[in-house]
C-alpha positions as CSV (number, residue, x, y, z in Angstrom):
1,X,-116.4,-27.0,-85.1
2,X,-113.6,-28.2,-82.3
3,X,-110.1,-27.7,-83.1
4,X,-106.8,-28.9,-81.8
5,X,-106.9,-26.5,-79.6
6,X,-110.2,-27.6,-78.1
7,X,-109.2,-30.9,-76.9
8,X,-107.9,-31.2,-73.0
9,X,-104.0,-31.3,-72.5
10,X,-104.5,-35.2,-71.2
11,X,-106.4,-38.0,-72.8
12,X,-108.6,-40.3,-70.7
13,X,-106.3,-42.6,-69.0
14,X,-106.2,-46.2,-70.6
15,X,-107.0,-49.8,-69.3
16,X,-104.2,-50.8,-68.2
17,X,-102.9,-54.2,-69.6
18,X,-99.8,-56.8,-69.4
19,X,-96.9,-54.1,-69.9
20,X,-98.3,-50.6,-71.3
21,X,-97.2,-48.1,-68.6
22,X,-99.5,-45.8,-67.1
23,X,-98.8,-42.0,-68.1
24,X,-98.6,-40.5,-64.4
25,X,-101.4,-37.9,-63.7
26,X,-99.8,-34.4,-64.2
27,X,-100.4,-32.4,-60.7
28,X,-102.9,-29.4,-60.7
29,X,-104.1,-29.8,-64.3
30,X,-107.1,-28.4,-65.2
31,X,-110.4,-31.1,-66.0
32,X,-111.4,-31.6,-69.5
33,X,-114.5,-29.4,-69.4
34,X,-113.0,-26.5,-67.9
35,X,-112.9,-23.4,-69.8
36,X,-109.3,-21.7,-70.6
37,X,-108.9,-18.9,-68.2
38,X,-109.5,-15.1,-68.9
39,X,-106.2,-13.1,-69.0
40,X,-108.1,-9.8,-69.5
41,X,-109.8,-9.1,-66.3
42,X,-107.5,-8.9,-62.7
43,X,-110.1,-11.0,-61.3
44,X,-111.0,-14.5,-62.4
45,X,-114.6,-14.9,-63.8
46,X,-116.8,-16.8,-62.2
47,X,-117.1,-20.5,-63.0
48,X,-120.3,-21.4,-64.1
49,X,-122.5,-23.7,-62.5
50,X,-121.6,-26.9,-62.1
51,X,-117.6,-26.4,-63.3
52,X,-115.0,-26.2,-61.1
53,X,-112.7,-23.7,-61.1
54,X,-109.2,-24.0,-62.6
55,X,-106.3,-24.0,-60.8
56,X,-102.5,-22.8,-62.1
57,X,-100.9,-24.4,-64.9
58,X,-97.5,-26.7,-63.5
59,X,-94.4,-26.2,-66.5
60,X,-92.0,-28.3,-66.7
61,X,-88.3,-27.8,-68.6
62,X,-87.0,-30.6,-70.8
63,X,-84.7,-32.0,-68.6
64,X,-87.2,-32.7,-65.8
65,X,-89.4,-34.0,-67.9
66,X,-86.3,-36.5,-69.4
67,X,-85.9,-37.4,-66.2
68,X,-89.8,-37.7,-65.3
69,X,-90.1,-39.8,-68.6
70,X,-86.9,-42.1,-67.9
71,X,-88.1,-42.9,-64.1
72,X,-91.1,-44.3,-65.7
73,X,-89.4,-46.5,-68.2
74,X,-86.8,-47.6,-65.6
75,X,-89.5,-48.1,-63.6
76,X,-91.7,-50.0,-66.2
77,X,-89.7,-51.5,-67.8
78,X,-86.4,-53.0,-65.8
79,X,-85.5,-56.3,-67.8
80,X,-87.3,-56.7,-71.5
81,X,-86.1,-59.2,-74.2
82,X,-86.0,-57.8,-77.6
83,X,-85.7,-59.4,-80.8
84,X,-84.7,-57.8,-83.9
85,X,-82.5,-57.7,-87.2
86,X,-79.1,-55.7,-85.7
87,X,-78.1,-52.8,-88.2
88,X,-75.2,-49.9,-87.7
89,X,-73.3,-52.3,-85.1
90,X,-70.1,-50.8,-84.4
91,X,-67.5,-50.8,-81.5
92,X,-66.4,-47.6,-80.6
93,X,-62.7,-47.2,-79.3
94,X,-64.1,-46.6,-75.8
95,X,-65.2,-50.7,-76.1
96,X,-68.8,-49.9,-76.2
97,X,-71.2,-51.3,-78.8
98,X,-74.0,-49.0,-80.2
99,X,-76.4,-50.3,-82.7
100,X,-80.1,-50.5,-83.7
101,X,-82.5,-53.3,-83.4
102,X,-85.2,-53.6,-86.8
103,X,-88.2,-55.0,-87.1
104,X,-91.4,-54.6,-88.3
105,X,-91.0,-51.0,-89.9
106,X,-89.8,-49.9,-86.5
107,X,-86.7,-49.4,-84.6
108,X,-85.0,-48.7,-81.4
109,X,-81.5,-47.8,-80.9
110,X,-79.4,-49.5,-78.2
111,X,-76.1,-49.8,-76.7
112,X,-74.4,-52.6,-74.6
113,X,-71.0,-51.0,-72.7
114,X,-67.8,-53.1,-72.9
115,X,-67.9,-54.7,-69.0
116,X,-70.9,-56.8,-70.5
117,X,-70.2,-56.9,-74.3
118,X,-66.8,-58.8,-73.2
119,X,-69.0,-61.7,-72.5
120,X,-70.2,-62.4,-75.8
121,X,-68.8,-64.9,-77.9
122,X,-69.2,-64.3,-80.9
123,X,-69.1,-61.2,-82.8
124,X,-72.4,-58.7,-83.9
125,X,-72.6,-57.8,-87.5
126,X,-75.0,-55.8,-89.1
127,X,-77.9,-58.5,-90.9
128,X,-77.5,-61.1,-87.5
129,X,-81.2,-61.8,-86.1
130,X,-80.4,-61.3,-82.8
131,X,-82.6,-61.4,-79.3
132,X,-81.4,-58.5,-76.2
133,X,-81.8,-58.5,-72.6
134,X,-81.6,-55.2,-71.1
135,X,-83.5,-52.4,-69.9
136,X,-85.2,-49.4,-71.3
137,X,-83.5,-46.1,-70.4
138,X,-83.5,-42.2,-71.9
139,X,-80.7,-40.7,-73.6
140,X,-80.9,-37.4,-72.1
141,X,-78.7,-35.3,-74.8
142,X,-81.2,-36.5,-77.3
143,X,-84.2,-37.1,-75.4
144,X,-84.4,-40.8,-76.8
145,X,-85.5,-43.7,-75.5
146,X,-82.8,-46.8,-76.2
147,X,-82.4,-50.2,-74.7
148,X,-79.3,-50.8,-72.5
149,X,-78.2,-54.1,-73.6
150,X,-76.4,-56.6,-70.9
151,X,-76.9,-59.5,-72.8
152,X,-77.4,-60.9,-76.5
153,X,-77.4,-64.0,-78.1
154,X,-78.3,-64.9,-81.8
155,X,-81.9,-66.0,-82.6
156,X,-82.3,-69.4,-83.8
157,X,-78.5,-70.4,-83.6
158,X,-76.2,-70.7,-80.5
159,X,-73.9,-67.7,-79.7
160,X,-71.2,-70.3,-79.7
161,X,-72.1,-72.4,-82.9
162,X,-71.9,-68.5,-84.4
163,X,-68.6,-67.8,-82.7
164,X,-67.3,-70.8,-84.4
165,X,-68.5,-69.9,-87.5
166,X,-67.2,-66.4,-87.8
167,X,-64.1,-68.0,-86.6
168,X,-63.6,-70.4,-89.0
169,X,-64.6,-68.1,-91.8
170,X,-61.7,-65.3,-90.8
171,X,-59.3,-68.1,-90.3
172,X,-59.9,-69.6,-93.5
173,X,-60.0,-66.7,-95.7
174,X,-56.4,-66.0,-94.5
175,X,-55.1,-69.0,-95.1
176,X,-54.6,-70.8,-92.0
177,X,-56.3,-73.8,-93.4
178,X,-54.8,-74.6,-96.8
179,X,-53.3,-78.1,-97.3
180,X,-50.2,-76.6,-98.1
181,X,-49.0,-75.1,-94.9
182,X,-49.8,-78.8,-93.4
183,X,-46.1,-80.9,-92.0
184,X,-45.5,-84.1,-92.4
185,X,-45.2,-85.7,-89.1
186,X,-41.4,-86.9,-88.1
187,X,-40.8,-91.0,-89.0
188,X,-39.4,-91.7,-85.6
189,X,-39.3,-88.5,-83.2
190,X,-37.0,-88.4,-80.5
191,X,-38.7,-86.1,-78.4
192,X,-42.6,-85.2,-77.7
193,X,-44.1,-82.3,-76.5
194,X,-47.7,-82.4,-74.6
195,X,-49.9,-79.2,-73.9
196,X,-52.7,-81.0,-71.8
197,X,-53.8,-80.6,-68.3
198,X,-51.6,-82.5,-65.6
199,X,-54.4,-83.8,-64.2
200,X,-57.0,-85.0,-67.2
201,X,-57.6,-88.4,-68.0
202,X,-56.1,-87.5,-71.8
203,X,-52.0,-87.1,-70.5
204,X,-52.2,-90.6,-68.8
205,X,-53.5,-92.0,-72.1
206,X,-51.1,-90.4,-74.2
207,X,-48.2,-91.8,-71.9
208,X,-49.3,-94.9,-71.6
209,X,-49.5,-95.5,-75.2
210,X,-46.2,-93.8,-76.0
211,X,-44.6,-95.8,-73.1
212,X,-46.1,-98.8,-75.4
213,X,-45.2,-98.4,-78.3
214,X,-41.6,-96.5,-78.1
215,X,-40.4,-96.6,-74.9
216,X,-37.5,-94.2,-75.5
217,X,-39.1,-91.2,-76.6
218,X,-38.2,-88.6,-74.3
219,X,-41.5,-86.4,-73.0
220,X,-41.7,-82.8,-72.6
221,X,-45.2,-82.0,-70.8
222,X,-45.8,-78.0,-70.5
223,X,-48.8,-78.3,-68.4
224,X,-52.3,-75.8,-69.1
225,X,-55.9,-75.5,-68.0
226,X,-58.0,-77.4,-70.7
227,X,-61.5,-75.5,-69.4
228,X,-62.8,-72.4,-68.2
229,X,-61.9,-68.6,-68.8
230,X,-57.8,-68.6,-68.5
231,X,-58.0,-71.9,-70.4
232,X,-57.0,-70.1,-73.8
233,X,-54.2,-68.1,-72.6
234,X,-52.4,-70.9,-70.9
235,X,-52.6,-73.0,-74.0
236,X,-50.7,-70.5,-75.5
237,X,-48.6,-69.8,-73.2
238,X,-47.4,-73.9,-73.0
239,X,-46.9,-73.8,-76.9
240,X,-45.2,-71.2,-76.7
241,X,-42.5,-72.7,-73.7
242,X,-42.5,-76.3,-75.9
243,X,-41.4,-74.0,-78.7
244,X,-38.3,-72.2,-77.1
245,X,-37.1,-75.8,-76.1
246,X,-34.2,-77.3,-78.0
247,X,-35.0,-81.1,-79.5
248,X,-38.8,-80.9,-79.9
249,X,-40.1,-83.1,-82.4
250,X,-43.9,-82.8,-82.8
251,X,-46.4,-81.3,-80.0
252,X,-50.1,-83.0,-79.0
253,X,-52.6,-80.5,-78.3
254,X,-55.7,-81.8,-76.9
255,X,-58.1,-82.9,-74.0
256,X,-60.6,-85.7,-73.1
257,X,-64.4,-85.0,-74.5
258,X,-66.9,-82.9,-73.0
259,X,-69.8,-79.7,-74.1
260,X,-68.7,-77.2,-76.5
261,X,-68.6,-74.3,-73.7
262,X,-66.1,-77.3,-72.2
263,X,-64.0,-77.5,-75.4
264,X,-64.2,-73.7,-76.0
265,X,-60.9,-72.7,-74.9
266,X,-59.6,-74.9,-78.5
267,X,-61.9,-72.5,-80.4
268,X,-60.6,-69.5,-79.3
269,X,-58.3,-67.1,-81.9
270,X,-55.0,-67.0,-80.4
271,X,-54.7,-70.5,-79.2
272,X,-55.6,-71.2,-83.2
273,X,-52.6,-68.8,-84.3
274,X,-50.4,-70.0,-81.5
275,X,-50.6,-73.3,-83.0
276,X,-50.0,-72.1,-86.6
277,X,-47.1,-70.3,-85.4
278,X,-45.4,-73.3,-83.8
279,X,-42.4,-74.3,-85.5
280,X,-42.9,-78.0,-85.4
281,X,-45.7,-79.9,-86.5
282,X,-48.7,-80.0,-84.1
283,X,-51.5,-82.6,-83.4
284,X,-55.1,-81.6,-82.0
285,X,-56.6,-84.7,-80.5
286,X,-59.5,-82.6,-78.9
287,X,-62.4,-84.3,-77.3
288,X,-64.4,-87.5,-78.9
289,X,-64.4,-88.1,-82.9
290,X,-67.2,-86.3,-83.0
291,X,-65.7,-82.8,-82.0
292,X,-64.8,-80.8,-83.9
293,X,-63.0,-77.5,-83.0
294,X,-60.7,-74.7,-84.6
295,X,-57.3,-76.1,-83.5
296,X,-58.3,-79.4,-85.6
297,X,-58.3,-77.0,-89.2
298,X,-55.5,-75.4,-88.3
299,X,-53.4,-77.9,-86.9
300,X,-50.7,-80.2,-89.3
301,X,-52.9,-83.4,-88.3
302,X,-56.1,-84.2,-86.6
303,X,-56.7,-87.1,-83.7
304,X,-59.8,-88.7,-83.1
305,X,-58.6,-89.2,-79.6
306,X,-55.6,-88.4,-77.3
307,X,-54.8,-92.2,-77.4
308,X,-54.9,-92.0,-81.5
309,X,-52.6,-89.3,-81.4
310,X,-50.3,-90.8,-79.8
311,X,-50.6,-93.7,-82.0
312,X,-50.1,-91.2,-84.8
313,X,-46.7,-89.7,-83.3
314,X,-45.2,-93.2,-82.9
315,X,-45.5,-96.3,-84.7
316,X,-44.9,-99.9,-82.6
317,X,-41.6,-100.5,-82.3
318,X,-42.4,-103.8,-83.7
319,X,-44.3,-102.1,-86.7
320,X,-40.9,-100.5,-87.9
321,X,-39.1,-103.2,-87.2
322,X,-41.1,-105.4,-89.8
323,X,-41.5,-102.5,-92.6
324,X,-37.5,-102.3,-92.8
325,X,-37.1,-105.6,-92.8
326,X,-40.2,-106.0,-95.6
327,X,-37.8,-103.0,-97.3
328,X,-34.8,-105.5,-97.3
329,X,-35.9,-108.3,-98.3
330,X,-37.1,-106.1,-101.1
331,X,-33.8,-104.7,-101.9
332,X,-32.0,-108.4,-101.7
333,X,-35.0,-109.4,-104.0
334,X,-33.9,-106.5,-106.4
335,X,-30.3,-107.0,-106.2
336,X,-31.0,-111.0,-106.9
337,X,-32.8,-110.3,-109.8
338,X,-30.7,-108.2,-111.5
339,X,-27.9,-110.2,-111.2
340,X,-30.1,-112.9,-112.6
341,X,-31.0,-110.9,-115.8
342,X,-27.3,-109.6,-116.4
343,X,-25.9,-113.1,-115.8
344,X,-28.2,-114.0,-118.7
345,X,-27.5,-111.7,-121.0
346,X,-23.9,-112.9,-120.5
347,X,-24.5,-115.7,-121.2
348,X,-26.7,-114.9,-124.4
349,X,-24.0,-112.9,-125.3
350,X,-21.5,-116.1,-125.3
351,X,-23.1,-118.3,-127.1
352,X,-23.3,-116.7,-130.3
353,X,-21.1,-117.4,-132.6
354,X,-18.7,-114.6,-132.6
355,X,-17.7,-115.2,-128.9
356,X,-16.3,-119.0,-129.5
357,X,-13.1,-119.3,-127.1
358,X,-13.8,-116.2,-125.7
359,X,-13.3,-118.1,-122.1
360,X,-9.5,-119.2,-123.2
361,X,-8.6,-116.0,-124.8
362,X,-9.7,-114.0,-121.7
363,X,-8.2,-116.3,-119.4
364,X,-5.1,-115.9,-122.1
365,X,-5.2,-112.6,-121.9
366,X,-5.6,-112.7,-117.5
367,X,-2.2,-114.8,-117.6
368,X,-0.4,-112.5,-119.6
369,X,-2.0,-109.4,-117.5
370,X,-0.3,-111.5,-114.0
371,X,2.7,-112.0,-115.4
372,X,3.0,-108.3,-116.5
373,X,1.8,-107.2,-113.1
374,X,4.3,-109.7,-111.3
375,X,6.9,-108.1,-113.8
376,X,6.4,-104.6,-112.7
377,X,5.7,-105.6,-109.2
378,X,9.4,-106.8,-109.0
379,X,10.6,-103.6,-111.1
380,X,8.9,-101.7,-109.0
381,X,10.4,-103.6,-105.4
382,X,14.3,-103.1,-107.0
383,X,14.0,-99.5,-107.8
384,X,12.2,-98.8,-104.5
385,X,14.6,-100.7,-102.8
386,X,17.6,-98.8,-104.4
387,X,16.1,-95.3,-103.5
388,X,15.9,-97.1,-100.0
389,X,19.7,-97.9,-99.6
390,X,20.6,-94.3,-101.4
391,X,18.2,-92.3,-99.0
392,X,20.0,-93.8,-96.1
393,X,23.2,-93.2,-97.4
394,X,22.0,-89.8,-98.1
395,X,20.9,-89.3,-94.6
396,X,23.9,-90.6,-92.2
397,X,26.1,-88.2,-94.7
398,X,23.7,-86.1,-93.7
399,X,23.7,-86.6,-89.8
400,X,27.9,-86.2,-89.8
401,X,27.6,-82.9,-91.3
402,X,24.7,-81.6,-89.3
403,X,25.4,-78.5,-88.3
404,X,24.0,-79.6,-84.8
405,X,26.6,-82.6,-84.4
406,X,29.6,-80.2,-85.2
407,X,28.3,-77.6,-82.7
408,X,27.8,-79.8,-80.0
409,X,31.7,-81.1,-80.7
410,X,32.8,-77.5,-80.7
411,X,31.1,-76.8,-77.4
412,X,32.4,-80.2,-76.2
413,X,36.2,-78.4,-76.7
414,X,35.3,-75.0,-75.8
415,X,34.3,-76.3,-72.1
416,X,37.2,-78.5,-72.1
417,X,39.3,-75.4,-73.1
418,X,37.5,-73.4,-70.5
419,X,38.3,-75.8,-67.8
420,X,41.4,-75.7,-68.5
421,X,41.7,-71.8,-68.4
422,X,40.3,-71.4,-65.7
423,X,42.5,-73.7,-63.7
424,X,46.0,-71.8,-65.2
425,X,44.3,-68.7,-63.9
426,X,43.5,-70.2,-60.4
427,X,47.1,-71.9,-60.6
428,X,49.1,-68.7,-61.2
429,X,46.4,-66.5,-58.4
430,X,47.6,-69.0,-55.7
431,X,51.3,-68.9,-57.1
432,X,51.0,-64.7,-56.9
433,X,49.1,-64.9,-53.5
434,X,51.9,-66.7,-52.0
435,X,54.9,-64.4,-53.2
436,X,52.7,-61.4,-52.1
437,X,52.4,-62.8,-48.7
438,X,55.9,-63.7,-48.3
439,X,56.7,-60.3,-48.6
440,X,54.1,-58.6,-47.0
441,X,56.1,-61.0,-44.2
442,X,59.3,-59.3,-45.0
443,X,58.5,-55.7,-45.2
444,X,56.7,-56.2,-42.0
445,X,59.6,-57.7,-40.3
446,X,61.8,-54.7,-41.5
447,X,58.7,-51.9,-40.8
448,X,59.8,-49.8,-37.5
449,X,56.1,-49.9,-36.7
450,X,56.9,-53.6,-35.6
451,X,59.8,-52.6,-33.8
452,X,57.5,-49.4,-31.9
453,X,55.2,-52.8,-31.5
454,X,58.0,-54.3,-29.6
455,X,58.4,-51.6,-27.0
456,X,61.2,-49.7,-28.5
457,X,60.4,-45.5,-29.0
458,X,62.0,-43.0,-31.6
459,X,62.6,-39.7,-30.0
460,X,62.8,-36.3,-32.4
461,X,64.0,-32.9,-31.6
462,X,61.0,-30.2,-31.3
463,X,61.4,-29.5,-34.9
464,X,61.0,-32.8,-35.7
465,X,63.8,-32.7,-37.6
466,X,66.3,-35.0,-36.6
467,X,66.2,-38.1,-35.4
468,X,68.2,-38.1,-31.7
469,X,70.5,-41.0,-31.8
470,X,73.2,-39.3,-29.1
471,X,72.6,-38.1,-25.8
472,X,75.1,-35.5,-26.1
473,X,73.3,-33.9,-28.8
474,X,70.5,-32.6,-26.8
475,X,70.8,-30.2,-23.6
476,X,68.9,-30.0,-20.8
477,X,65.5,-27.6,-20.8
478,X,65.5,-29.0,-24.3
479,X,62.1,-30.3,-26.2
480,X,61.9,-33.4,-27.4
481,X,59.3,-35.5,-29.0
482,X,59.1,-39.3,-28.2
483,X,57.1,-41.7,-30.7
484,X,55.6,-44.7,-29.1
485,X,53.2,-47.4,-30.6
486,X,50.3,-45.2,-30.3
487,X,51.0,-41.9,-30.2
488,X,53.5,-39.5,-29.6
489,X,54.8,-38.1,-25.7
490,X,56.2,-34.5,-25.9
491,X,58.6,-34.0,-22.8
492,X,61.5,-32.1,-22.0
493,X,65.1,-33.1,-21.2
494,X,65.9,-32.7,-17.7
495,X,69.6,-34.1,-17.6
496,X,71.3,-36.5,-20.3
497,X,73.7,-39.3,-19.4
498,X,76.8,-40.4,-21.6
């Protein structure tokens, strides 16, 4: 009987057919019908006829035959589209997606990295049906084949449609939807804001129907991409300018018609909570009638058209001329048939019996109140009039003893006063300044300086003693000091003369 060990390390090699790879032929492996070789003897036995002689065994670590086993499914396998119920999807904080694709009692685990699950557009969950492009690889740590997903899309139901779904389902069950949260548009607004594309057919509509119908609304356009990639974040980025300006009334949000990959950027998650977290009320006139995207739910009011929204913003002119006219003629309609009613109830009232003559006594009654008002209208005049005559009284008393009139009186004498002072004082300084000069006159006159002036001298004795007055009174050899104008001449006496 033939055991396990009996049977040859390699099976025959298979037909080969559409994609089942072909194991590769391990080098230098012994054929089927050779005989294991003896270990016992130092020299190999000899091969029986017809049997050819083994050669040595070829071992192989794990790693090399990973890598043997992963060339061959590279190889083998380079693109393969698998479909499958997804299960244990989860994004890792490195922004790679691991998960397993079911089906059919089997599985096979995958992963898709972040640079290609950023592509996807809607969201895996565990249950979707699901078909993945990729390739077939080896984890080495593990020594398990996986598929290395670059692309996935959802199996009977567009990527997008599910985007929109899972969307609208996470939007909804927060709230962003309810009726309640929903603004009533402004009855006349003063000033528009437009988040379009400055070049799309959709902002020449929506001007030429406001210029239309209101021709002074003022328009503040914050220009964005309506398609492609950056689409959604300049959306938000021009709601988020119309909100910081000053005045803004109500904001249009929308584009012309087009695919759903063209009217993406409206179904994207922040444009929706950008326009949820406007602060005036926002209309999504996105596309045809027929489109239908996440800004319409979660915006105050839906437009079938760019052209109806702005026939929603603004009424015609004419249109509000005529409803407050219609509201006037229905308040002079009112106020006519009230008076109506009341006038006849008067008049119900006066013909009863009870109310005979009520005309003469009331207009009785209305002479008597004008002749008491004419009575008290003349009281009235006289006492005002005397409370006139005493208040003016009152104030010219007043006026003669203000304080202010005196004072100016008393300054009125104390520069008079003044004036007078000062022209005593300058009076009696020329008087004095004359006297003083007379005899400043005087004592010069009789001051021996002004004599000395004139030429004359007075001559001492050395001791300056005595004044010399007589010849005779000096002698000869004698010192004698002479005093002249300026200065003083010492000499000596030489003779004298009688």
């Amino acid at each position: 009987m033939r055991t396990l060990f009996d049977l040859p390390f390699e099976e025959p090699e298979p037909e080969t057919s559409g994609l089942t790879p072909r194991v590769p032929q391990v080098p230098n492996a012994p054929p089927p019908d050779a005989p294991p070789p003896d270990n016992q003897g130092s020299s190999p036995a000899t091969p029986a006829p017809g049997v050819r002689a083994a050669s040595a065994r070829q071992i192989l670590s794990v790693s090399e035959l990973t890598a043997n086993l992963r060339e061959v499914l590279e190889t083998t396998f380079p693109e393969v589209w698998v479909e499958g119920e997804l299960s244990n999807a989860k994004v890792w904080t490195t922004g790679h997606l691991y998960f397993t694709l079911k089906g059919g009692g089997s599985q096979v685990k995958g992963v898709m990295f972040r640079s290609a699950l950023r592509y996807l557009k809607f969201k895996p969950e565990d249950g979707l049906h699901v078909v993945a492009r990729g390739r077939i690889s080896v984890y080495d740590p593990k020594g398990e084949y996986q598929l290395v997903g670059e692309h996935m899309e959802p199996h009977g139901f567009g990527a997008l449609q599910l985007a929109f779904e899972q969307l609208k389902k996470k939007l909804a069950a927060e709230g962003l939807f309810d009726v309640s949260r929903k603004r009533q548009l402004p009855a006349l607004p003063r000033r528009v804001g437009i988040v379009t594309s400055i070049d799309g057919a959709a902002l020449r509509d929506i001007v030429r129907v406001l210029r239309r119908r209101y021709p002074n609304a003022h328009l503040v356009i914050a220009p964005a991409r309506v398609q492609g990639d950056d689409a959604a974040g300049e959306i938000v980025r021009a709601l988020r300018q119309i909100a910081r300006i000053d005045g803004v009334d109500v904001v249009i949000v929308g584009r012309g018609g087009g695919s759903l990959e063209d009217l993406w950027a409206f179904n994207e998650e922040k444009v929706a909570r950008a326009i949820a977290a406007c602060p005036v009320p926002v209309i999504s006139a996105v596309g045809h009638e027929t489109d239908v995207t996440i800004a319409d739910f979660v915006a105050d009011l839906r437009a079938a058209t760019p052209s109806a929204a702005a026939e929603l913003v603004v009424r015609r002119k004419d249109d509000f001329c005529h409803f407050i006219d219609r509201l006037g003629g229905r308040l002079d309609a009112a106020m006519r048939g009230r008076v109506s009613r009341l006038g006849s109830r008067l008049n119900a009232f006066l013909a009863r019996p009870g109310y005979a003559g009520q005309r003469g006594r009331l207009a009785m009654r209305g002479r008597h109140v004008a002749e008491l008002s004419s009575t008290l209208r003349h009281a009235m005049n006289g006492s005002l009039s005397k409370r006139t005559r005493r208040h003016d009284l009152l104030r010219r008393a007043l006026t003669e003893f203000d304080p202010r009139h005196r004072l100016a009186a008393v300054r009125t004498r104390l520069a008079t006063r003044d004036g007078q002072l000062a022209h005593a004082a300058s009076r009696r300084l020329h008087s004095a300044d004359a006297g003083f000069k007379s005899l400043a006159a005087r004592l010069d006159g009789l001051s021996p300086l002004s004599v000395l002036a004139r030429g004359y001298a007075v001559a001492w004795d050395g001791s300056r003693s005595r004044i010399i007055r007589d010849a005779s009174t000096v002698t000869p050899g004698e010192e004698i000091i002479v005093r002249v104008e300026r200065g003083e001449i010492r000499s000596t006496v030489r003779s004298t003369e009688t």
